[in-house]
C-alpha positions as CSV (number, residue, x, y, z in Angstrom):
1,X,-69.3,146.4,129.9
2,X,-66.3,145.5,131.1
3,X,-63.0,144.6,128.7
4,X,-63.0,140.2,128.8
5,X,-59.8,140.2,128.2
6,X,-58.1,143.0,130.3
7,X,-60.4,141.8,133.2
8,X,-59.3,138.8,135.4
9,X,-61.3,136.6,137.9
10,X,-59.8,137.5,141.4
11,X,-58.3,134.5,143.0
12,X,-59.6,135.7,146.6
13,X,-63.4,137.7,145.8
14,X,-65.0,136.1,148.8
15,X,-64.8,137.4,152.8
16,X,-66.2,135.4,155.5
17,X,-69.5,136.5,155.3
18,X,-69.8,135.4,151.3
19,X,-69.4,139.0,149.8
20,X,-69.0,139.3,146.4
21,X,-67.4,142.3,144.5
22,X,-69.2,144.6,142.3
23,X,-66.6,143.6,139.2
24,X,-67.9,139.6,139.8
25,X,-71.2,140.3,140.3
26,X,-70.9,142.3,136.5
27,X,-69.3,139.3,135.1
28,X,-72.4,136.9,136.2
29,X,-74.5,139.6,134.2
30,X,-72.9,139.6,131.3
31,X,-72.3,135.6,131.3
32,X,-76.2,135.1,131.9
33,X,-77.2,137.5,129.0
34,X,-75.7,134.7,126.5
35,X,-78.3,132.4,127.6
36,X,-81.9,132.3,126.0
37,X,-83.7,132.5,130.3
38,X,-85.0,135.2,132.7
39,X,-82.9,134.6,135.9
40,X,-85.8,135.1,138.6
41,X,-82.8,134.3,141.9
42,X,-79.7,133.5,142.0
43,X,-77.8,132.1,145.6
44,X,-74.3,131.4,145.7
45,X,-74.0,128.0,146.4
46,X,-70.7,127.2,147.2
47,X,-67.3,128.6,146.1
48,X,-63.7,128.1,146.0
49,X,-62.2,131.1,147.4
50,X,-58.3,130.5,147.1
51,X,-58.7,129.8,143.8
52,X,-61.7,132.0,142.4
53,X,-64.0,129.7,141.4
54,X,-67.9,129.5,142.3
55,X,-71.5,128.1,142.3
56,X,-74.7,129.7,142.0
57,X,-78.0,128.1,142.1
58,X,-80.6,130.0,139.9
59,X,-84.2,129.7,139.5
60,X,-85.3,130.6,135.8
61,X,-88.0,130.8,133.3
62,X,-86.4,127.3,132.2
63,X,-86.5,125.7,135.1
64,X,-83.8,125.3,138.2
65,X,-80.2,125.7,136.9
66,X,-76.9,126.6,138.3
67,X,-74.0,128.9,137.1
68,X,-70.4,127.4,137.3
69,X,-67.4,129.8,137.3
70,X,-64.5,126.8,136.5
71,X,-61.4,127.9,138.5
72,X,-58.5,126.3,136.2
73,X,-57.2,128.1,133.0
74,X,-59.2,127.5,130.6
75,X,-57.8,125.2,128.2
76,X,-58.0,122.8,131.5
77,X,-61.6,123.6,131.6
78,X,-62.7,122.8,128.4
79,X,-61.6,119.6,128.7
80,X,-63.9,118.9,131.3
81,X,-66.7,120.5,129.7
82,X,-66.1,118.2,126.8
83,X,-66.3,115.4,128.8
84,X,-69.4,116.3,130.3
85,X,-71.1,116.7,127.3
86,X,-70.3,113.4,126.1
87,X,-71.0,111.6,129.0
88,X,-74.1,113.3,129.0
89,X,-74.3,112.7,125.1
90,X,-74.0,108.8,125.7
91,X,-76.7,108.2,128.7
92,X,-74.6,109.1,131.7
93,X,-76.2,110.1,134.6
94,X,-74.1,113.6,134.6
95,X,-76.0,117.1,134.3
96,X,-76.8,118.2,131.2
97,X,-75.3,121.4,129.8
98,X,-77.2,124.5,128.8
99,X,-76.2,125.8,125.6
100,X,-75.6,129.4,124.8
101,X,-77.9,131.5,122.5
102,X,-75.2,131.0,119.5
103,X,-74.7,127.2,120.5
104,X,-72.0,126.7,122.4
105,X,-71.5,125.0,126.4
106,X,-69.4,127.6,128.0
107,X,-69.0,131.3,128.0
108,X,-65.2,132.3,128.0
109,X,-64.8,135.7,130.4
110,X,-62.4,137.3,132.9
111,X,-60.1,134.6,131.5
112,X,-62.3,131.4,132.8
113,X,-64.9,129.2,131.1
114,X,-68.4,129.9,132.9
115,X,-71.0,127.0,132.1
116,X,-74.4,127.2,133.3
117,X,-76.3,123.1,133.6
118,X,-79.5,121.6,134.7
119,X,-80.4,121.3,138.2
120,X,-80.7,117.4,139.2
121,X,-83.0,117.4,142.0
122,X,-83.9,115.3,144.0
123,X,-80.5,114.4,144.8
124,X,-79.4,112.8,148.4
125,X,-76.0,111.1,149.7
126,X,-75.8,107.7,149.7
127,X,-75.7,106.2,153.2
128,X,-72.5,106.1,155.0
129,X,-73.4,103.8,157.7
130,X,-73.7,100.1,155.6
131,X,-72.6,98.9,152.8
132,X,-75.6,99.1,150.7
133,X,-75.0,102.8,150.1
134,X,-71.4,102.2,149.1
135,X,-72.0,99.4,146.7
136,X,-74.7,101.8,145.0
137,X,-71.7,104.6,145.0
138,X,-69.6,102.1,143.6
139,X,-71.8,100.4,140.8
140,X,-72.2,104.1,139.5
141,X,-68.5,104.8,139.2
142,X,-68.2,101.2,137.4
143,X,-71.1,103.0,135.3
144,X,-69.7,106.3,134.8
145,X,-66.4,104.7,133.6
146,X,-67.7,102.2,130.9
147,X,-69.4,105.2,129.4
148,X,-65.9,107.4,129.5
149,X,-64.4,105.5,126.8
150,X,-63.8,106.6,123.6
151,X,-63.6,110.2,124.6
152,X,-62.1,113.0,122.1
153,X,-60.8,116.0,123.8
154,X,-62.4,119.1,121.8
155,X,-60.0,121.2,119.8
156,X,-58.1,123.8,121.9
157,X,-58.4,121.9,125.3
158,X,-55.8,120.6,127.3
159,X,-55.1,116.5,127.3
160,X,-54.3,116.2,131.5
161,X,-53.8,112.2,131.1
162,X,-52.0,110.1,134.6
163,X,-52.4,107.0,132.6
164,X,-48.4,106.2,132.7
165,X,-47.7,108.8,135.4
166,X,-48.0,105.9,138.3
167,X,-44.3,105.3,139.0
168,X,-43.7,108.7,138.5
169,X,-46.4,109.4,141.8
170,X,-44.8,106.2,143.7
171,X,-41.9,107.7,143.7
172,X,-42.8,111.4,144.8
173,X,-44.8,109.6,147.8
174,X,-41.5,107.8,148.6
175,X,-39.6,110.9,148.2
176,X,-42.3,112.8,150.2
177,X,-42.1,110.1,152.9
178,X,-37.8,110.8,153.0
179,X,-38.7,114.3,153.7
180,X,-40.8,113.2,156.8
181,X,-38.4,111.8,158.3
182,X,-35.5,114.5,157.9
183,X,-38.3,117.1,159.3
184,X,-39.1,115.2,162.5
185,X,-35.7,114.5,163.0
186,X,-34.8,118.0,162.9
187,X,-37.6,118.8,165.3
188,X,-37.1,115.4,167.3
189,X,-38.3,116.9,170.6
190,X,-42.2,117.9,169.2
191,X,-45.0,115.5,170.8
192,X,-45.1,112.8,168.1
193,X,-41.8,112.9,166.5
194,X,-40.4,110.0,168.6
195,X,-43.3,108.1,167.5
196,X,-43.5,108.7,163.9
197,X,-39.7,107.9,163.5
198,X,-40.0,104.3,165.1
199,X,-42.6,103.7,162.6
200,X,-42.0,105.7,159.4
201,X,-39.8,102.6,158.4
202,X,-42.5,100.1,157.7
203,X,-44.6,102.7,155.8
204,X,-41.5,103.8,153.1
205,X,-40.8,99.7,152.9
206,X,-44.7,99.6,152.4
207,X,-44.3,102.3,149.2
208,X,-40.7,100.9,148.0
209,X,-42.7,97.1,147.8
210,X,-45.8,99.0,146.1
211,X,-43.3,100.4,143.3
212,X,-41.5,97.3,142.9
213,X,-45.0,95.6,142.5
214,X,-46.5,98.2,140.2
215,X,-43.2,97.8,137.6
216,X,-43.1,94.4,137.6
217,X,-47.4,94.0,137.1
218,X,-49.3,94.4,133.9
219,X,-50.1,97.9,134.2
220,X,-47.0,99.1,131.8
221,X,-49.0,96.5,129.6
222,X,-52.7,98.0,130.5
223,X,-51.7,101.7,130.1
224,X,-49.5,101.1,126.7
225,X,-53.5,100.9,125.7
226,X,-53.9,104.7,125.7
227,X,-56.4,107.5,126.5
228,X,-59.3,106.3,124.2
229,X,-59.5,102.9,125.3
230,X,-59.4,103.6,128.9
231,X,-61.4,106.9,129.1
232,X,-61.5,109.0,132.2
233,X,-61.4,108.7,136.1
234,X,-63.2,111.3,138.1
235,X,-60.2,112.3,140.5
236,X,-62.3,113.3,143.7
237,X,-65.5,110.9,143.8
238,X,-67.2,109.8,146.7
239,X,-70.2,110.4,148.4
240,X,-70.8,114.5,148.3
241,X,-69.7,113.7,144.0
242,X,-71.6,110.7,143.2
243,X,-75.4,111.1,144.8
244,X,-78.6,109.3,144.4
245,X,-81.4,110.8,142.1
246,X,-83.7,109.4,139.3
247,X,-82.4,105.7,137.8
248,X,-79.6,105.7,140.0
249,X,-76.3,107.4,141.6
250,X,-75.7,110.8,139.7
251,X,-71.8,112.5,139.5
252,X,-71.6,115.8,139.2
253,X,-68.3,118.2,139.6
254,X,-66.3,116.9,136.7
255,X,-63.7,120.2,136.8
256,X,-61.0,117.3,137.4
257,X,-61.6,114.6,135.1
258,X,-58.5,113.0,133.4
259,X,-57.7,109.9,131.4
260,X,-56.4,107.5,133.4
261,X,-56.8,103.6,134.7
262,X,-60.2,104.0,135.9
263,X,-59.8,101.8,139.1
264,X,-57.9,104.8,140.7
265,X,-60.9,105.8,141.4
266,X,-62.0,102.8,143.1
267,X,-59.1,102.7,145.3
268,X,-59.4,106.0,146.5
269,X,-63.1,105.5,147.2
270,X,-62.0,102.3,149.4
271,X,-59.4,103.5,151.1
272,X,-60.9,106.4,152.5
273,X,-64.1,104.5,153.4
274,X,-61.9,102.3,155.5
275,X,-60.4,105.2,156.7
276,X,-63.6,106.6,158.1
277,X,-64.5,102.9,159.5
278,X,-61.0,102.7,161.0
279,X,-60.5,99.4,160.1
280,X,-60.4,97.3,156.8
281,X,-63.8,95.5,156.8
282,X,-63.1,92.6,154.2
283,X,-67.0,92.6,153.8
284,X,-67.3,96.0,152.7
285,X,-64.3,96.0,150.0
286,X,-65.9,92.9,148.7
287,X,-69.2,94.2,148.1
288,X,-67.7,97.5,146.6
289,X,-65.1,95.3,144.5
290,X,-68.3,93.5,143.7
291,X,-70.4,96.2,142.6
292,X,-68.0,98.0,140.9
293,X,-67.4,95.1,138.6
294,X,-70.7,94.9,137.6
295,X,-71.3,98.5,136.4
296,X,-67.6,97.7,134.8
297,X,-66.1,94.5,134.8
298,X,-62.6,94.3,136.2
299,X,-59.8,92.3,134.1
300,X,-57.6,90.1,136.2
301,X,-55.1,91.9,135.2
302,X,-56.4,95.5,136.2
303,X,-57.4,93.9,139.6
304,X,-54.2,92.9,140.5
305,X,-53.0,96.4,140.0
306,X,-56.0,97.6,141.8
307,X,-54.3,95.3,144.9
308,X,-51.4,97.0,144.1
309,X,-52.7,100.3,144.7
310,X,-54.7,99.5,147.6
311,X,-51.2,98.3,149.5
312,X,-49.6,101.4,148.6
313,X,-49.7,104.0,152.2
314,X,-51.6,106.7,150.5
315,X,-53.8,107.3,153.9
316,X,-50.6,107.7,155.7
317,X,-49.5,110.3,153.2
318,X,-52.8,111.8,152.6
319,X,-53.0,112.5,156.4
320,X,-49.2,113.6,157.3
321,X,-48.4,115.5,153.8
322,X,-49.2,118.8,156.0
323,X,-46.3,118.2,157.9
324,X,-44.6,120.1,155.2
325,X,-45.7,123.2,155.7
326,X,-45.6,123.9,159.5
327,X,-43.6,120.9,160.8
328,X,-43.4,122.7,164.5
329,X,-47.6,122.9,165.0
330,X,-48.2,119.7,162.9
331,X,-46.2,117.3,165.2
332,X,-48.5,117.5,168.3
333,X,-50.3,115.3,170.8
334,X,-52.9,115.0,168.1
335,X,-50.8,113.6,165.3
336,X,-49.3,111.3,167.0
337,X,-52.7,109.3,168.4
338,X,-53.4,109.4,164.0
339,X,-50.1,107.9,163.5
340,X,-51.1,105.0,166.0
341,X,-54.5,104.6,164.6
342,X,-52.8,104.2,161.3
343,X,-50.2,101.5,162.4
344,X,-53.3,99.9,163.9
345,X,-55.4,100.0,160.6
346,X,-52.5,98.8,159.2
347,X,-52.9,95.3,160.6
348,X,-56.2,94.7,159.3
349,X,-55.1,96.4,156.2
350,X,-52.9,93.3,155.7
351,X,-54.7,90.9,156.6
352,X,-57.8,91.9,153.5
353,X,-55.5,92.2,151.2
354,X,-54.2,88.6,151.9
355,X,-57.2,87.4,151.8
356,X,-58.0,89.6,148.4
357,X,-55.2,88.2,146.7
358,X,-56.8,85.1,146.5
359,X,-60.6,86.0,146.3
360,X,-62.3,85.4,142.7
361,X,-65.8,86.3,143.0
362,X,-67.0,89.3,141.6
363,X,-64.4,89.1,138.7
364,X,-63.9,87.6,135.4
């Protein structure tokens, strides 16, 4: 058997065609013999190549289960895995970890936690297309939240916490959007740089306002209430994290949960939903303000921070922060229609949030 801890999980194990290497396939073994099952099949699932991480699916004596190799050092990874098991501990709709023969949720090898949970089936997306399916997404979140709070990091595990980090990413976006500029001045003549550059204006006024806004709000106020109170925000949720099963919508991949003001969530989940409408659809953030606040009721306060955030041009950096690393192939005939369809969302954009500012239903 090979040596745990002279043996490392390769961060590229995967080719195209989904091979995996002798040496991985002996740590899967030897993870699986700590657990009290007869694996019967086992089907890689999905994996994270760059970064040596992986799913399996497995059908077992117990039941359907999967086999997760967490791809961030482990201290990281046991934070998640503590949050899972208290979510799961206080009724959330998360899956349930399988312990170990001696008791405990993850088996530590080739210098990763490996965690093996139940199999929550049936399990189907949300609907895209109306806004039924998105105030179900969103009612969950409010959900999954609520039940957050009060969480203890276990002993040994990293304490990742953007609670008062905020201004801190404000700024980097502002810096970031500096850097934009300087590149497609220096390659002026590509297909959209002449475009970008009579617009990039309004977008760094846009993030300089947002700062300005977010310093002067409550949220030094709100976050000065710390980890505990707050709990944790699920970082990447929307509609392939947060599914529909039994009692209601079901989050699974919690690798990158931290504390945080849980309504970052929220704004992410709006923003890119309007991004895939291509407009902002006052109906729509409505109902998902709506049923959000039911699942987990938003303080005035809190919502005028959630405004705050929602103002803020993280689509325009979400979609140009490539530009960064091949300036020359990124600023083509391509980028430059998105730049336009983001100057045109931005209108509407505008024009919801106006009419947010003054909207009280759905709040206390």
């Amino acid at each position: 058997m090979p040596d745990k801890k002279n043996l490392v999980v390769p961060n590229e194990w995967l080719d195209k065609d989904g091979y995996v290497p002798s040496e991985v396939k002996t740590m899967t073994n030897h993870v699986l013999s700590n657990y009290e099952m007869t694996v019967f099949t086992m089907k890689l699932i999905t994996t994270k190549p760059d970064k040596g991480g992986a799913i399996w699916r497995l059908e077992t004596s117990k039941g359907t289960r999967s086999l997760k190799l967490l791809h961030r050092p482990p201290a990281r990874s046991l934070f998640s895995i503590g949050a899972q098991d208290y979510l799961a501990r206080r009724g959330a709709r998360v899956p349930l970890l399988v312990p170990t023969k001696n008791g405990k949720l993850y088996v530590e090898f080739g210098n990763k936690l490996w965690i093996v949970n139940c199999w929550i089936k049936p399990l189907v997306q949300a609907s895209k297309i109306n806004l039924e399916g998105a105030e179900k997404l969103c009612y969950g979140l409010g959900e999954f939240h609520k039940l957050s709070r009060g969480y203890q990091p276990p002993n040994g595990a990293e304490k990742p916490s953007r609670l008062t980090r905020w201004p801190e990413y404000y700024k980097k976006i502002i810096n970031k959007i500096d850097w934009f500029r300087i590149l497609t001045q220096t390659y002026k003549d590509a297909p959209a740089s002449s475009y970008f550059l009579s617009v990039v204006g309004q977008f760094e006024k846009q993030a300089k306002e947002g700062l300005a806004r977010l310093q002067q709000s409550a949220y030094p106020k709100l976050a000065a209430r710390g980890e505990k109170y707050w709990g944790l925000a699920h970082q990447d949720y929307g509609w392939s994290n947060g599914q529909l099963g039994q009692g209601g919508v079901w989050i699974i991949d919690l690798d990158g949960v931290a504390f945080d003001l849980p309504i970052r969530d929220l704004r992410k989940l709006i923003t890119s939903t309007m991004d895939d409408l291509g407009e902002w659809k006052l109906k729509w953030i409505k109902g998902m303000i709506s049923a959000y606040h039911q699942g987990n009721p938003i303080e005035p306060d809190l919502y005028q921070v959630l405004l705050i955030d929602l103002a803020f041009p993280n689509e325009f950096y979400k979609h140009l922060k490539e530009m960064l690393y091949n300036p020359t192939d990124f600023l083509n005939a391509n980028t430059g229609r998105l730049i336009k369809r983001l100057v045109k969302m931005e209108e509407s954009k505008h024009s919801a949030l106006e009419e947010l500012s003054n909207w009280k239903g759905g709040r206390s």
